[in-house]
C-alpha positions as CSV (number, residue, x, y, z in Angstrom):
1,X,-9.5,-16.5,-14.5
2,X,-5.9,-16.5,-15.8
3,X,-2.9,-14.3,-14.1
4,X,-2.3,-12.8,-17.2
5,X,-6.1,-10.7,-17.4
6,X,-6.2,-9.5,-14.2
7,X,-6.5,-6.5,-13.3
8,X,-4.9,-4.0,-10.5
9,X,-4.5,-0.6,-9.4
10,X,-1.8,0.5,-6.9
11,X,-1.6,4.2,-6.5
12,X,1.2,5.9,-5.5
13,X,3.3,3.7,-7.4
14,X,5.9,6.1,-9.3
15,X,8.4,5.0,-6.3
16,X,8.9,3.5,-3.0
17,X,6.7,1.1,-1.5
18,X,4.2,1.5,-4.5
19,X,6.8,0.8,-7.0
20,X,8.0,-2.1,-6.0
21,X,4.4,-3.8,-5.4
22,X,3.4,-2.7,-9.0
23,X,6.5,-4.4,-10.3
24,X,6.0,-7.7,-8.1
25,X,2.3,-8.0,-9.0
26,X,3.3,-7.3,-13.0
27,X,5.9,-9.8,-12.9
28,X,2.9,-12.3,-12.2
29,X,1.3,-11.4,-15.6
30,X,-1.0,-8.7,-14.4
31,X,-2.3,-5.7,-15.6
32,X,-1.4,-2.8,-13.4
33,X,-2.3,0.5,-13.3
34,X,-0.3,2.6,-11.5
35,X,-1.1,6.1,-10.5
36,X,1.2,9.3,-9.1
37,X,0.9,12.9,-9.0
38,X,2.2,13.7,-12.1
39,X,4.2,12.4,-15.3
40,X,7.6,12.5,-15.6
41,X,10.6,12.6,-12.9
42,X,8.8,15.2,-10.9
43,X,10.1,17.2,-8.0
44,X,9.8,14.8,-4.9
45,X,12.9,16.0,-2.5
46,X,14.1,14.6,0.9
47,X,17.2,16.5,2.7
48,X,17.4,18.7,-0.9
49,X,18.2,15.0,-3.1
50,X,15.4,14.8,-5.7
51,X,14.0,11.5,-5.3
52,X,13.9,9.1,-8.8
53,X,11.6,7.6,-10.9
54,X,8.6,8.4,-12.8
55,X,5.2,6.3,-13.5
56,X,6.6,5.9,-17.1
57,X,9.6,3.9,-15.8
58,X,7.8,1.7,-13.5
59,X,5.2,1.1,-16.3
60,X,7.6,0.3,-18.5
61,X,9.6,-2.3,-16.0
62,X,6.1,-4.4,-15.5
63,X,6.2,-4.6,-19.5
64,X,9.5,-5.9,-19.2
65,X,9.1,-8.3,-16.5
66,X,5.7,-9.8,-18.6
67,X,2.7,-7.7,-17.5
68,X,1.5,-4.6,-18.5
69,X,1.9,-1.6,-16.8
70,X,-0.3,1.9,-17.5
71,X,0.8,4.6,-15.8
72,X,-2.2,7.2,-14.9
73,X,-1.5,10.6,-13.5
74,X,-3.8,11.3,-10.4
75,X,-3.6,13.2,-7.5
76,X,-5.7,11.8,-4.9
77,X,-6.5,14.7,-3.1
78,X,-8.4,15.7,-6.1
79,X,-11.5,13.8,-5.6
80,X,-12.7,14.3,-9.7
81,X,-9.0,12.7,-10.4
82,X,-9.7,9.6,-8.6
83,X,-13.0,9.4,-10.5
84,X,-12.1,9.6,-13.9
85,X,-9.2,7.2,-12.9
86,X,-11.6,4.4,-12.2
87,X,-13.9,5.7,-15.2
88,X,-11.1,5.0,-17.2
89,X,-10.7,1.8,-15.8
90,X,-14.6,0.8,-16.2
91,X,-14.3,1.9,-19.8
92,X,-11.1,0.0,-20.3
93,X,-11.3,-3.3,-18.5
94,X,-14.9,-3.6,-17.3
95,X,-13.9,-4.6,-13.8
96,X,-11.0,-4.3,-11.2
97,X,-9.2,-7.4,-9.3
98,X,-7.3,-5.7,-6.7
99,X,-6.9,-2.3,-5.3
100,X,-3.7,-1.5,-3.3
101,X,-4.2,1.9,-1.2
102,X,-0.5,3.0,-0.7
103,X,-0.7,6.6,-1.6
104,X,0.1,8.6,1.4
105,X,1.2,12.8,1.8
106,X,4.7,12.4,3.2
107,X,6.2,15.5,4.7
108,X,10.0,15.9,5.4
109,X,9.2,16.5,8.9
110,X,7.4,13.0,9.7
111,X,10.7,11.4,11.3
112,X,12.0,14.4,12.7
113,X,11.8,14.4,16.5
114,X,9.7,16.7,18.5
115,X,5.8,17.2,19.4
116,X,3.3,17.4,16.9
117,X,2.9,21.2,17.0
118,X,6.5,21.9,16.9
119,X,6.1,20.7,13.1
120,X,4.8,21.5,10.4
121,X,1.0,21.6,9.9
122,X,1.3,20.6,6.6
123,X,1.7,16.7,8.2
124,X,-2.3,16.3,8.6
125,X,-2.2,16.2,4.8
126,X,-1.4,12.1,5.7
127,X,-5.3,12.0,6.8
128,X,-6.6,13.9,3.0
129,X,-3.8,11.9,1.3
130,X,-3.7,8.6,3.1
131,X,-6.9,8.0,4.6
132,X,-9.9,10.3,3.5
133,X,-7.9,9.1,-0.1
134,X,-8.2,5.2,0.4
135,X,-11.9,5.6,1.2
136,X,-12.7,7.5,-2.0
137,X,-10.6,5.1,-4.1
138,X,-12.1,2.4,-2.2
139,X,-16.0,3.9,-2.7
140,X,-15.1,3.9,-6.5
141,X,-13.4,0.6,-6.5
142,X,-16.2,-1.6,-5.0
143,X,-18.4,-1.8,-8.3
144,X,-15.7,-2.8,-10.1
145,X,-14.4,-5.3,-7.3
146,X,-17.7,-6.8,-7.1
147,X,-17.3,-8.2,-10.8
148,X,-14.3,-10.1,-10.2
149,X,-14.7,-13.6,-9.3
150,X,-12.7,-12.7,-6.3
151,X,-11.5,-9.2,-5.4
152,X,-9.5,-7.7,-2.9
153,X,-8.8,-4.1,-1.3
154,X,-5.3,-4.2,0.7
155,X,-4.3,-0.7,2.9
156,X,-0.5,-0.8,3.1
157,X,0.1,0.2,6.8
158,X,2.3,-0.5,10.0
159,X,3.0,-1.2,13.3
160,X,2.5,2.7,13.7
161,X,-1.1,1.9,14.0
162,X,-0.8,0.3,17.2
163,X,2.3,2.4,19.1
164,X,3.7,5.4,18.9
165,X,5.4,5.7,15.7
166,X,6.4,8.9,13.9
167,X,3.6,11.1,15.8
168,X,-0.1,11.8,15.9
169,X,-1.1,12.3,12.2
170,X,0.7,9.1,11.0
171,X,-0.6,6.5,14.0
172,X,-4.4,7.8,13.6
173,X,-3.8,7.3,9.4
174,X,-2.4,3.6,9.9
175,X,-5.0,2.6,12.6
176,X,-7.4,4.4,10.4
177,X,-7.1,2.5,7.6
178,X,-7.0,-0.7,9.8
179,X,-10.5,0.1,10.8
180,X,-11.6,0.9,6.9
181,X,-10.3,-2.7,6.1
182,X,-12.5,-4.2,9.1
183,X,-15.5,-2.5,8.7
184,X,-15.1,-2.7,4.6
185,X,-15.2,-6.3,5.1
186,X,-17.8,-6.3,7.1
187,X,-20.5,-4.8,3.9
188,X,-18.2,-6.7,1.3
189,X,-19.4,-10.3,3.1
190,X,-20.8,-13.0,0.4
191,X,-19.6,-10.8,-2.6
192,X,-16.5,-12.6,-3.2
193,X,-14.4,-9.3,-2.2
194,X,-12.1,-8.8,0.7
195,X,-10.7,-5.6,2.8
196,X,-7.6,-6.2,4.9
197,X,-5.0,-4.1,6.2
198,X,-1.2,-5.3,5.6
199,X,1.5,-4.4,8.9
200,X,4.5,-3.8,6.7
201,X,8.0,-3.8,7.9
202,X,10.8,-1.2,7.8
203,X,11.2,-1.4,3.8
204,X,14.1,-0.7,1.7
205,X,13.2,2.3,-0.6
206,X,15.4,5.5,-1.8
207,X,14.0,7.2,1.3
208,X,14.7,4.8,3.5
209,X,18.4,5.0,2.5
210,X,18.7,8.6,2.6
211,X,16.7,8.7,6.1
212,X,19.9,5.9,7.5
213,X,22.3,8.0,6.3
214,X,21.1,10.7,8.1
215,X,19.9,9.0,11.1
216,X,22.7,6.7,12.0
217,X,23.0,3.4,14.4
218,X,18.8,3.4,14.9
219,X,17.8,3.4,11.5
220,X,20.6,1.2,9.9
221,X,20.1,-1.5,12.4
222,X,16.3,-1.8,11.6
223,X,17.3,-1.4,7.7
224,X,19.5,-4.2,7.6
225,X,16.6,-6.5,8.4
226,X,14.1,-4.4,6.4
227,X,11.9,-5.7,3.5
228,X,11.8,-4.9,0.1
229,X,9.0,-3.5,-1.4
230,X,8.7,-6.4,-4.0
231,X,8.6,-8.9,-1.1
232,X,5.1,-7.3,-0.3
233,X,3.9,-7.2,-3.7
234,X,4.1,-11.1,-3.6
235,X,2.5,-11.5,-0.5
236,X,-0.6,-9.4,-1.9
237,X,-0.5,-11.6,-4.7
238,X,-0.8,-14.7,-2.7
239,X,-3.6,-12.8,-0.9
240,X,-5.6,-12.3,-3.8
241,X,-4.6,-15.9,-5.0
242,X,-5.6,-17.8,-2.1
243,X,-9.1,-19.7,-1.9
244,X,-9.1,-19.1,1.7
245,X,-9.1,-15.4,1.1
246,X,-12.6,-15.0,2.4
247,X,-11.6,-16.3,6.1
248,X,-9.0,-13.2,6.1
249,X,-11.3,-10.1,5.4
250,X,-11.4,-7.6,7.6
251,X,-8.1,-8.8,9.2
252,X,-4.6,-6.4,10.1
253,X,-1.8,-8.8,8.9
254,X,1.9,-8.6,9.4
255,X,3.7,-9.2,6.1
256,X,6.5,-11.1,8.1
257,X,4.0,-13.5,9.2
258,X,1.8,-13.6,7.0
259,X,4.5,-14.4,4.4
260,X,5.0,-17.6,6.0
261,X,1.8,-19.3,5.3
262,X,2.8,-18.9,1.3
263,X,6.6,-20.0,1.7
264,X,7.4,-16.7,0.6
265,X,11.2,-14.7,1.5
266,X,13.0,-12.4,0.1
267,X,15.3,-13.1,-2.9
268,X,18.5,-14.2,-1.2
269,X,16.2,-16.6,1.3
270,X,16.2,-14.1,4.2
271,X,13.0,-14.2,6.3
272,X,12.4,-10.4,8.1
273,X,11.3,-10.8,11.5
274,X,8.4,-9.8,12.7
275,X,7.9,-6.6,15.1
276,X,4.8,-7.7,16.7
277,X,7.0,-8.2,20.7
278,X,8.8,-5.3,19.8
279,X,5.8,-3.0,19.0
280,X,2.5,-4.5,19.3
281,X,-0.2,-6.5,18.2
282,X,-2.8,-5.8,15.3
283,X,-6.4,-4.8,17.0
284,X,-9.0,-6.9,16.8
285,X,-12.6,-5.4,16.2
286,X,-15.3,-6.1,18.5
287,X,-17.9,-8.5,17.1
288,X,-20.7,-5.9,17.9
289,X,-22.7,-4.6,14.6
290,X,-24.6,-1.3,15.0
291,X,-26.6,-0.6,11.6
């Protein structure tokens, strides 16, 4: 199978993490799908700044860097959404080659300090859009996984899933998705498709930016070793490129590791350090099966 006919979906791609791991993967020669709430520039705000981009433009920079980018408005809390989305792509392609779950409900709130029920309750909408989410795309996504020579479902998650980061909601969606990725792995054994969960850094996004401007010494200290989206997208790539890949299902990686065993760093040669001293260790499952 050549790069330039496979086939991924990364949703919430019209920005941020999702944006730039569309772009990497279509600047392999891939065809991405890509999938926000809606079309157009939309309405996403942090501290009052509208956020940019739009699907269009991210589809339209994986044309230009050599793939082929088709931008599908879904919102994945809107479970007849995510099934016409991989309808569509059954009717389209005939199969899928990689599914990146990255779409999460991000609340203004999340960073803010405080308990849990000083905030809004609008931040459980990170376990509908995040985690009950990457289970319905994934339940959709396995037929289509399954007729790919070799497929792969990657959760984007963090070091949240192991410590306390960011509160309650968050940690449980991170180490929930951790546990999809084992347990996925665990019914996707012989078929030639993998589940694993990817530790991401601190990553360098619009929000990010805003939130160190607003945040001071903490955040800007942790940004200037952050990662860029983009770097992710190529480790995923290597993921779903490697012959090995098998060995790996069901794993929690950390990118900053894990980018070492493809020689891959980000563009100016800078390696970002791992966290795992600082703030834990992925969990391994037991080896216990209960059926």
């Amino acid at each position: 199978m050549t790069q330039q006919n496979r086939i991924a979906l990364v949703t919430g791609a019209s920005r941020g993490v999702g944006r730039g791991i569309a772009q990497a993967l279509g600047a392999t020669g891939m065809t991405v799908y890509i999938t926000g709430r809606q079309p157009g520039q939309g309405d996403s705000r942090l501290y009052g700044q509208r956020l940019s981009g739009s699907l269009e433009d991210v589809a339209a920079t994986i044309d230009a860097a050599g793939g082929r980018g088709i931008a599908v408005p879904c919102d994945h809390a809107d479970d007849a959404q995510v099934r016409a989305l991989f309808a569509r792509i059954e009717d389209e392609q005939g199969r899928l080659d990689l599914l990146v779950n990255n779409v999460a409900h991000i609340h203004e709130q999340l960073i803010e300090p405080g308990p849990f029920w000083a905030k809004s309750l609008e931040l459980v909408g990170i376990l509908d859009v995040g985690l009950r989410s990457a289970y319905v795309a994934s339940y959709h996504a396995a037929p289509l996984l399954l007729k790919s020579r070799q497929g792969l479902i990657c959760f984007t998650s963090s070091f949240g899933g192991a410590c306390y980061m960011h509160g309650p909601a968050y940690g449980a969606q991170k180490a929930g998705v951790d546990k999809l990725a084992a347990d996925m792995a665990v019914d996707f054994e012989g078929t030639g498709v993998a589940a694993l969960s990817l530790w991401l850094g601190p990553q360098l996004t619009e929000r990010t930016r805003l939130v160190g401007a607003q945040h001071g010494e903490q955040y800007q200290a942790f940004l200037a070793q952050a990662e860029t989206p983009e770097f992710n997208g190529r480790i995923i790539h290597a993921l779903l490129d490697d012959p090995e890949l098998a060995s790996l299902s069901g794993q929690t990686l950390i990118s900053a590791e894990i980018a070492a065993r493809y020689g891959i760093c980000e563009a100016e040669g800078r390696q970002p350090p791992s966290y795992r001293e600082m703030l834990g260790a992925p969990r391994v499952a037991h080896p216990a099966r209960v059926v």
